[in-house]
Legacy VTK file of the C-alpha trace (Angstrom):
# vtk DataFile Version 3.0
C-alpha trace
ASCII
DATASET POLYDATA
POINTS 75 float
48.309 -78.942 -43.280
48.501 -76.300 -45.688
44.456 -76.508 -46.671
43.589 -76.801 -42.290
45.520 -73.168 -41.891
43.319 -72.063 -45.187
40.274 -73.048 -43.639
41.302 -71.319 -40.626
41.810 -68.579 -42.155
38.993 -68.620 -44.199
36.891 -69.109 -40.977
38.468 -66.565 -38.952
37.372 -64.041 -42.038
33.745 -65.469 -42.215
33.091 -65.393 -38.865
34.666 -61.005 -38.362
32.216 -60.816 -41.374
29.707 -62.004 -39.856
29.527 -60.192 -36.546
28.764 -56.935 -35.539
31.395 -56.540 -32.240
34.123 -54.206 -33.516
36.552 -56.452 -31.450
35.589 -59.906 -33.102
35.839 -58.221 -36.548
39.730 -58.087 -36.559
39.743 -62.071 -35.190
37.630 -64.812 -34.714
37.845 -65.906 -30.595
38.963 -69.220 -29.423
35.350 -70.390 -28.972
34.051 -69.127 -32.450
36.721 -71.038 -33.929
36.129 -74.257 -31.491
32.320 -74.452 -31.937
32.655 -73.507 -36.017
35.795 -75.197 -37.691
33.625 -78.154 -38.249
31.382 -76.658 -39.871
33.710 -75.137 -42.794
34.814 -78.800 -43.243
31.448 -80.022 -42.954
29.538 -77.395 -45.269
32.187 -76.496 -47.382
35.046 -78.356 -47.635
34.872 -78.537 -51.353
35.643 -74.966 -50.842
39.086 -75.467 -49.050
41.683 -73.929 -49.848
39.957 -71.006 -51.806
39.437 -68.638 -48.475
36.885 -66.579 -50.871
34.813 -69.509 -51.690
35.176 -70.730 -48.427
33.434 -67.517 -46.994
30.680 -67.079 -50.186
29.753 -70.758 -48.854
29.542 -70.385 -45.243
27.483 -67.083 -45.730
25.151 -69.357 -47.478
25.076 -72.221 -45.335
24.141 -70.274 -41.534
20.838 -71.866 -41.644
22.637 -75.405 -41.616
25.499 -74.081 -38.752
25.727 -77.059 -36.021
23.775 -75.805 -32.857
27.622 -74.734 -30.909
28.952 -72.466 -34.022
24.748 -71.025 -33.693
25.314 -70.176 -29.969
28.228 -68.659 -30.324
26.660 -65.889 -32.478
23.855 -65.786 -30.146
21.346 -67.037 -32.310
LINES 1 76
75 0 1 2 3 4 5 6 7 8 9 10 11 12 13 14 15 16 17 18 19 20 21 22 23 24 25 26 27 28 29 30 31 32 33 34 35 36 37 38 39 40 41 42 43 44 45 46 47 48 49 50 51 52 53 54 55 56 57 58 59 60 61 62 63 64 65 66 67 68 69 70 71 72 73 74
């Protein structure tokens, strides 16, 4: 339980990094997290529950994001 609320976390701090609205920076949205938290435990789950390696990981995995975390960054 402890490393799913880490990888939320971690997440929810990826994915303010990672856009530009003001208002998502502070928190990640319902659907971001919906359409994303598989892809922390997909891409980096070898990463959980180190929320900085976590992010470093995700930052360098957008190219393999599943198709619904993509389109909810509008790429």
């Amino acid at each position: 339980m402890k490393a799913r609320l880490s990888g939320a976390l971690a997440l929810g701090l990826f994915l303010g990094a990672v856009t530009s609205n003001a208002a998502l920076a502070d928190l990640a949205t319902p659907e971001q997290k919906k359409a994303c938290t598989p892809d922390v435990y997909r891409l980096c789950a070898g990463e959980i529950p180190n929320v900085r390696a976590i992010t470093a990981c995700l930052r360098r995995q957008t190219a393999n994001f599943s198709d619904a975390c993509r389109a909810v960054f509008g790429g």
